[in-house]
C-alpha positions in Angstrom: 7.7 36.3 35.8 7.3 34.6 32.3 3.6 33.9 31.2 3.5 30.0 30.6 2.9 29.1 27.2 -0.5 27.8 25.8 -0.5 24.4 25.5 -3.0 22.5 22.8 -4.4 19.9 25.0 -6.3 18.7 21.6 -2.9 18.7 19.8 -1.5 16.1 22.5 -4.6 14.1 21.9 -3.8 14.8 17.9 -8.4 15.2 18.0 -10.1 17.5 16.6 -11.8 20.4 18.8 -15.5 19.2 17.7 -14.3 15.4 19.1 -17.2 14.1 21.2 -16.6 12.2 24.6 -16.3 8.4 23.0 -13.8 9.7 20.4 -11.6 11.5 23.3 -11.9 8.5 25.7 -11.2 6.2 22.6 -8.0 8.0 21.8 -6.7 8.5 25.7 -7.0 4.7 26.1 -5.0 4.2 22.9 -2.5 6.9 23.6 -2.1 6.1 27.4 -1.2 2.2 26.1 1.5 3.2 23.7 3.2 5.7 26.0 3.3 4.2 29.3 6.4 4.0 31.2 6.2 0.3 31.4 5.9 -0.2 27.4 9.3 -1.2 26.9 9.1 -0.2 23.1 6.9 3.4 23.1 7.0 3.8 26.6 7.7 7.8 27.4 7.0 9.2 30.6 6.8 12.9 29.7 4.5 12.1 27.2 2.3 9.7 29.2 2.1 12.5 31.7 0.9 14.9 28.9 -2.0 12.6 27.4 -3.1 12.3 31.1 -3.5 16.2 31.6 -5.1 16.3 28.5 -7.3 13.8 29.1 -8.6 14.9 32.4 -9.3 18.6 31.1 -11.5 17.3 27.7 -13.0 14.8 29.5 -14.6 17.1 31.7 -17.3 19.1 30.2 -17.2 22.2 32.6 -13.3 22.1 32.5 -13.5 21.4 28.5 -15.6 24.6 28.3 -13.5 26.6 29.7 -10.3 25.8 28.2 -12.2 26.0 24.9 -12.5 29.7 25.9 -9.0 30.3 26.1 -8.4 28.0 23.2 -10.6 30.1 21.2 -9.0 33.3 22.5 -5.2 31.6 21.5 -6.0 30.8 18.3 -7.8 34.4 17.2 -4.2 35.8 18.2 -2.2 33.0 16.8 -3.7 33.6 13.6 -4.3 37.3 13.0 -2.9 38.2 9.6 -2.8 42.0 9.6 -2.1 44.8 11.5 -6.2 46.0 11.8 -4.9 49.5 11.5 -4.0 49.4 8.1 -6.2 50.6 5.1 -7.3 49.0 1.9 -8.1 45.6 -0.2 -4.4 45.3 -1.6 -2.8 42.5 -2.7 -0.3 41.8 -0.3 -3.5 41.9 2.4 -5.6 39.0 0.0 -2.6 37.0 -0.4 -1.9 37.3 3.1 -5.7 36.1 3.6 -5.7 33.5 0.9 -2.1 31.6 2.9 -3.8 32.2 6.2 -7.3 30.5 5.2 -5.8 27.7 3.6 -3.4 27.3 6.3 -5.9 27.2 8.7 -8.2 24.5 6.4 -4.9 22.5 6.0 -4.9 22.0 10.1 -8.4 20.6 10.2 -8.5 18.4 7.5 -5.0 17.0 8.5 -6.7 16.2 11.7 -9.8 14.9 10.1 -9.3 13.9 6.4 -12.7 12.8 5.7 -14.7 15.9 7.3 -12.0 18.3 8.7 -13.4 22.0 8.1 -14.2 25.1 10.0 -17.0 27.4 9.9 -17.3 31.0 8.2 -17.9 32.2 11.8 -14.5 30.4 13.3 -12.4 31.6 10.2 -13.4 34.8 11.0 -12.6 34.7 14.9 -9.2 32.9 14.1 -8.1 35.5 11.9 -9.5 38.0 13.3 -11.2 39.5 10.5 -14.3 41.0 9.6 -16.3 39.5 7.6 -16.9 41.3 4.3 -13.2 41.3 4.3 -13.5 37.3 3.7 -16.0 37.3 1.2 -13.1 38.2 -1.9 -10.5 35.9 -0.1 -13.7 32.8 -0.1 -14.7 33.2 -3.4 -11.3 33.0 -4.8 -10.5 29.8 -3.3 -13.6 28.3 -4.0 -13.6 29.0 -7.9 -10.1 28.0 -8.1 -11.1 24.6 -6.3 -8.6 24.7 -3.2 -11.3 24.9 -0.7 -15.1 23.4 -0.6 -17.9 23.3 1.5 -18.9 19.9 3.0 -22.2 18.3 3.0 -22.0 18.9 7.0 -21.6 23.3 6.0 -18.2 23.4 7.3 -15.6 24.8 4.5 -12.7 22.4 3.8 -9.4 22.3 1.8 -9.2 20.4 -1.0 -6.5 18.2 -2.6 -6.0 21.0 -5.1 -5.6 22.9 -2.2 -2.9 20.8 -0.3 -0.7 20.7 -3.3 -0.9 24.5 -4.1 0.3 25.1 -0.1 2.8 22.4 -0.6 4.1 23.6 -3.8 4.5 27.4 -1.9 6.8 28.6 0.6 4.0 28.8 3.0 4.8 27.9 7.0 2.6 27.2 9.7 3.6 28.1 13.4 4.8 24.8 15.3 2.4 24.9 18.1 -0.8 24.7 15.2 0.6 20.6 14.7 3.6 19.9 17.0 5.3 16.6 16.1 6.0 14.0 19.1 9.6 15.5 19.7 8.4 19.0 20.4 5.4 17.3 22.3 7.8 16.2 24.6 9.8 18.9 24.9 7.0 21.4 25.4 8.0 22.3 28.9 11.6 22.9 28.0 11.6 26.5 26.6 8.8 29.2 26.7 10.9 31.1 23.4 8.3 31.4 20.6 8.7 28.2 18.4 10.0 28.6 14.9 8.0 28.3 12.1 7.9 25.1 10.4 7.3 24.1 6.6 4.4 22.1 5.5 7.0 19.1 4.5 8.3 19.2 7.8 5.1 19.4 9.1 3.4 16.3 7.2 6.7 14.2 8.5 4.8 14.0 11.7 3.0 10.4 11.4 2.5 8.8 15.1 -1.3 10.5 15.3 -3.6 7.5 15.5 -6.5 7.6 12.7 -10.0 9.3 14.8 
């Protein structure tokens, strides 16, 4: 038997994973209004089904906790950038780091524009790698200006940033910022998700403003 596929419950919201209660029930009640069945023009049952599941689990601070576990836990595997095993600072390895970073950054400030960022600690998690292997990686991107820290500590892309990842081949796997077509059809297929580009990705517009 197939293992189910992870599904971003924060993604269907289109909130970021620091979102307090007001800003999830906020966003449900918008969401819920759009895609009801009975909404002649946005109505869309699947999807309405989807914002409810969602909804219930975030809304819920023991059931939010644990699914932030295993969100967490996803997203350190999802984003892993080289094989652990392998020896050395090379290049390949820091550009490897400097796409995965960035592509990470892009994520949560696409989410949040005004103060999407993560943490030292969470980059590290998500990539699964050690720290002193970030430091190089950091330092780079901040002297060439594609990442800063905010005033709230979290580090943040830049727009220098968002152009030099737009201007690349660089993808990001689909289930990182899934568009409303492959929200809906999440329960289709459990195949691993091709990788999208970052044009494709910014194409995706129907994510109310949080």
């Amino acid at each position: 038997m197939s293992q189910r596929p992870f599904v971003d419950q924060y993604e269907i919201l289109q909130i970021s994973q620091t979102a307090d209660t007001e800003t999830v029930e906020r966003v449900y009640r918008l969401l819920v209004k759009r895609y009801h069945p009975d909404n002649a023009d946005t109505g869309n049952a699947a999807r309405f089904n989807q914002i409810h599941t969602a909804y219930k689990i975030l809304s819920n601070p023991e059931q939010r906790a644990e699914y932030d576990v295993a969100f967490d836990q996803e997203s350190a595997t999802q984003w892993k950038v080289f094989d652990q095993s392998s020896a050395g600072d090379d290049r390949d390895q820091d550009q490897r780091l400097f796409q995965g970073i960035l592509s990470l950054l892009y994520v949560a400030r696409r989410r949040d524009p005004e103060s999407g960022g993560l943490g030292e600690l969470r980059l590290e998690r998500m990539l699964a790698t050690p720290r002193e292997h970030l430091a190089f990686p950091l330092w780079y991107l901040k002297k060439r200006q594609w990442i800063e820290k905010l005033d709230n500590g979290v580090l943040a892309i830049t727009v220098e940033g968002v152009d030099k990842i737009g201007n690349t081949s660089l993808s990001l796997p689909a289930d990182r910022l899934l568009t409303e077509s492959s929200i809906a059809n999440s329960g289709e297929s459990a195949s691993t998700p091709r990788p999208r580009t970052l044009a494709e990705l910014t194409r995706s517009d129907d994510a109310p403003a949080v």
